[in-house]
PAKE-167288 format. One record per residue (C-alpha): x, y, z; residue in one letter. Coordinates in pm, whole numbers, plus 50000, padded with zeros to 5 digits. Example, Ala and Ser with C-alpha at 12.3 -4.5 7.8 and 13.67 -1.06 7.14 Angstrom:
BEGIN
512304955050780A
513674989450714S
//
This chain:
BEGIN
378323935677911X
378943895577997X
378663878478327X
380243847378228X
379713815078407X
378103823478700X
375963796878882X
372043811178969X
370613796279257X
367203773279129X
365163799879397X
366113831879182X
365903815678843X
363013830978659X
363853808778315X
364013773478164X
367283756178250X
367233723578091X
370383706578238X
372483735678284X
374303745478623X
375933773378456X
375443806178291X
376013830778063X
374363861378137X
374213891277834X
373393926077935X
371763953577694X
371523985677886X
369743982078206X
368333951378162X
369183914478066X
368743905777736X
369753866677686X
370673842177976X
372543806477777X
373803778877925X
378373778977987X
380863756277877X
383193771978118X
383553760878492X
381683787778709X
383263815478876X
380553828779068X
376823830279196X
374843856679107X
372423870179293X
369363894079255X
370173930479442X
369743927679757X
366373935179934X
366573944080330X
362773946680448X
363553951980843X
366063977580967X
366404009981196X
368454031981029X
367254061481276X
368724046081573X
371954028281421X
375344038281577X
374384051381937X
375104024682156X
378484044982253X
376204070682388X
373474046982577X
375454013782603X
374723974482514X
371333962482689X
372773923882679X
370193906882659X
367133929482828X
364893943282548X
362873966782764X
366093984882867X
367063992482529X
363194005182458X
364454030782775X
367734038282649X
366424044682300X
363384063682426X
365814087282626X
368514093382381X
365364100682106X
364844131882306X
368114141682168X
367744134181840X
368114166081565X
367774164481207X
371144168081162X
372144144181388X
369914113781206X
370904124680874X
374364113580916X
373704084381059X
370874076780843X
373124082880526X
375904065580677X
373424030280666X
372184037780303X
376134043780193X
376874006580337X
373963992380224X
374544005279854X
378153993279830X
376843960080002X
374063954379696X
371393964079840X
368363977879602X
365763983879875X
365383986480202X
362503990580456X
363414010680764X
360884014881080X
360804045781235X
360474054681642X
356934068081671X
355664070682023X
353034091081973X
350484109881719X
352714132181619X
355554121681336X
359054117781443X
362084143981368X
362684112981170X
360434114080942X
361084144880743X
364634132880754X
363724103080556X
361514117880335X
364384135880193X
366454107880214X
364194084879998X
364154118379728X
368374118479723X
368764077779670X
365554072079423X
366984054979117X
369934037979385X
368574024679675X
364144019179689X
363034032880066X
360294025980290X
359394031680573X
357054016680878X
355704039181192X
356944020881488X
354584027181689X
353634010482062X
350603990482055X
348504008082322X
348544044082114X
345684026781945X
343194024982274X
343554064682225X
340924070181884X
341844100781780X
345984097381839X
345994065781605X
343754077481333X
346594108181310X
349374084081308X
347294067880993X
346634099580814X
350724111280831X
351444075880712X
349434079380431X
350814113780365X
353994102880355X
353254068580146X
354014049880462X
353894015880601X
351494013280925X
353193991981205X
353013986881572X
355043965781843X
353303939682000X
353853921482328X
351443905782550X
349953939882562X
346423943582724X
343293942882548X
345543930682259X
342593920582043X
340293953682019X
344053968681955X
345493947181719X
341193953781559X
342353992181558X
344923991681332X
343413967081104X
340363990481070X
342794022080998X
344653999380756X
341863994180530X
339914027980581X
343694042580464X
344714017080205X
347814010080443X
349833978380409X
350703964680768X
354433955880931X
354483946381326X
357333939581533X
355643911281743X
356033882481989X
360163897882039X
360643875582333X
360883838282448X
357653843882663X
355363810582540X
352053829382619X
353243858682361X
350373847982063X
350283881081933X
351393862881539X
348363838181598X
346263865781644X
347393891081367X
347113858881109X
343223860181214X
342463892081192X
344663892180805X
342063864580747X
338873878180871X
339613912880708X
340893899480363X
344033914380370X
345833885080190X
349533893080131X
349603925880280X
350953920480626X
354073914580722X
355763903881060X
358823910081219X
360323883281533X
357933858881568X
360393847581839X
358373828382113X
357293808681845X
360363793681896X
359493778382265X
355763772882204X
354763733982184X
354653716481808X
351623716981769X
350093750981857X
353253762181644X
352013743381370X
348883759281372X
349883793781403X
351973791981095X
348863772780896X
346923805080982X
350123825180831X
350083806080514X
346243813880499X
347073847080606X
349423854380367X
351863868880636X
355663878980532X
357903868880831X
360723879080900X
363643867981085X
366533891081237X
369003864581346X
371513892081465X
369793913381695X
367793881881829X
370463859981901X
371943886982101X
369023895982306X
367163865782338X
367663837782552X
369933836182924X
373073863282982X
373973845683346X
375153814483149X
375493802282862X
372133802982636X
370253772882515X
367413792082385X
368283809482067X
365383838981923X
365023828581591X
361733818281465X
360493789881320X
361803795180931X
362013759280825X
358313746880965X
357063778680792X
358503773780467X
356913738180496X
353693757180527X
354463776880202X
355673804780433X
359323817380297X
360443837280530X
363203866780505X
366583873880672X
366763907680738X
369643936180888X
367193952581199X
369453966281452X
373243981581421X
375203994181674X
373094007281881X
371513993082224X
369813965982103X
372543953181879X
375653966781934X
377593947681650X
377043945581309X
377113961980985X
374203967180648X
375663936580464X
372933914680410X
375233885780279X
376523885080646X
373353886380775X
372163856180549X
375233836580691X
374273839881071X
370903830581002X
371813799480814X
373933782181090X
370773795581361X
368263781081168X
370463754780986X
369243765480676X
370583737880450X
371303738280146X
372253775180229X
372163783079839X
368323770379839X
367863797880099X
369363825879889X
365383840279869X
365673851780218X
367843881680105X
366303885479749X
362993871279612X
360943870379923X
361853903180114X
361313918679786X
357373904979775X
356913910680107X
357673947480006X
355783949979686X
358433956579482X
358103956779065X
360463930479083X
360333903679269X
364033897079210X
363713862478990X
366203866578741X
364953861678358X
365703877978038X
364083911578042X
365093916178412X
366543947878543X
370273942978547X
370613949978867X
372653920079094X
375323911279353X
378113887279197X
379453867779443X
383493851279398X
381763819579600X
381153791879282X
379333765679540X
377213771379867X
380313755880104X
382313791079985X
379063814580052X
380193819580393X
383823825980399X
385423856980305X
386553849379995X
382823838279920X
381903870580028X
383803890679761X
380983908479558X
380423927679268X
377603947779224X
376243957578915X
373453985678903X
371563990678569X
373443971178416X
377173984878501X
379423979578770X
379564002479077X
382964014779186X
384204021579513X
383974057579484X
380514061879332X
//
């Protein structure tokens, strides 16, 4: 199999160019087995599978049942909370499958799901997913990350079982952070069960425009003082956003030395963040340019759909990657094409970090746009996926 003149954005491109725009791209199998420079004008841009490292695929398509929150994040924590007492296998399976069907037929290769975990015990959800990540292996990579409050780790003997079911279950330990109390000796907790478990680390932090919410200064310490280089990763970041230049700027120097993954939802955020009595000026989306001037490439991820926090939406990641571009004016938006591919895919640890080279697995999303001014319109849109190195039909 050929993809024939297809245009590879410079931030996926794992080979020599020389002064080619264009490609040729020769398939053998699963993999790629020659990448040549075109004669012929291109007729797409291809793209790396798809790599979605923040979502919520247990609480996706409930917001008829509990409502929109517009714009209050602590009533959709309630909502959520109360509807979760509902919550049977059955009942998460098909909405958990639903996600993983339109995130499969979007490109997607892996995705990273957090799941509701309030307390020591493991969710309903969890045994859900486990079988779940058994059914897709070999379509779709899963993860998952215990979402679980910050103050369950005041309470010893709770948080060290959260960390032993999480490593059980080849888990990602996580926790949501907000101007909690005693946030230090906390935020201390989990780094301690991290490394006495082996855990890698995800937090859902600073998810407000609240300028005293330093919870990402903080975690970028503790990565440092611990040596945990790499294996943290941070969801929001969002009163980074209204905090002064220059203790901004410093927080994301400690990320770079950090090694933090951050990630941006720019749906979810822009819908809950900033004024709903008028019109908003502040927007939630955190600081992706200044970071990737720190060496900090940020991601573009799916989090929330349908449901209270987000009642819109959809598990297309190319839609995604357009919001966030015209929040964060991410320009060229073809040099930011890493948000959806390369770097959500380190932040994850995956075998491949998604540069495309010969010997790569031949697994990408062509997209009909030829030049970044068509990535965003719906003919741009138009994809094909190919999975080891065939394409995937509708019905598959």
């Amino acid at each position: 199999m050929k993809l024939e003149a297809v245009r590879i954005p410079p931030c996926l491109q794992g080979f020599a160019t020389g002064a080619a725009d264009v490609f040729d791209v020769t398939l053998a199998g699963a993999s790629v087995a020659a990448i040549e420079p075109s004669a012929q004008p291109a007729r797409g841009i291809l793209l790396s599978g798809l790599v979605d490292a923040h979502a919520h695929i247990d609480k996706n398509y409930t917001v008829r049942d509990v409502g929109a929150a517009e714009g209050n994040l602590f009533a959709a924590i309630e909502r959520m909370a109360a509807h979760r007492a509902h919550w049977t296998a059955d009942s998460l399976r098909t909405r958990m499958q639903r996600a993983l069907r339109e995130a499969w037929f979007a490109g997607t290769r892996a995705l990273r799901t957090h799941l509701d975990w309030g307390g020591a015990e493991a969710p309903v959800s969890l045994a859900v997913f486990e079988a779940l990540r058994d059914e897709w292996r070999g379509r779709v990579e899963l993860q998952f990350v215990a979402l679980t409050p910050l103050d369950v780790f005041a309470d010893p003997a709770a948080s060290e079982r959260v960390a032993q079911t999480v490593k059980r279950a080849g888990g990602v330990l996580g926790a949501f952070v907000y101007r909690n109390d005693g946030i230090v000796p906390k935020l201390g907790r989990v780094f301690d069960l991290a490394q006495e478990y082996g855990l890698a680390l995800d937090f859902h932090v600073d998810e407000g425009l609240d300028v005293e919410a330093t919870g990402l200064r903080t975690i970028a310490q503790l990565g440092i003082a611990r040596g945990l280089h790499g294996r943290v990763t941070c969801g929001h970041a969002c009163s980074l956003s209204v905090q002064d230049e220059v203790a901004a700027d410093e927080t994301l120097a400690l990320c770079a030395q950090a090694g933090i993954h951050l990630i941006a939802l720019p749906t979810t955020n822009l819908y809950l963040q900033g004024a709903w009595d008028r019109t908003p000026v502040q927007r939630g989306i955190t600081r992706i340019r200044e970071a990737a001037a720190h060496g900090v490439r940020a991601s573009l991820a799916t989090d929330n759909v349908q449901d209270a926090f987000y009642p819109y939406g959809s598990y297309d990641l190319v839609e995604t990657f357009g919001l966030g571009v015209q929040m964060g004016h991410l320009a060229p938006a073809v040099d930011w094409l890493d948000t959806i591919t390369v770097n959500p895919a380190r932040a994850l640890g995956l075998a491949w970090d998604g540069r495309i080279a010969p010997g790569c697995p031949a697994d990408f999303v062509l997209l009909a746009a030829t030049d970044e001014y068509e990535l965003l319109d719906p003919r741009g849109r138009r994809r094909t996926v190919v999975r080891a190195g065939r394409t995937l039909e509708p019905t598959e």
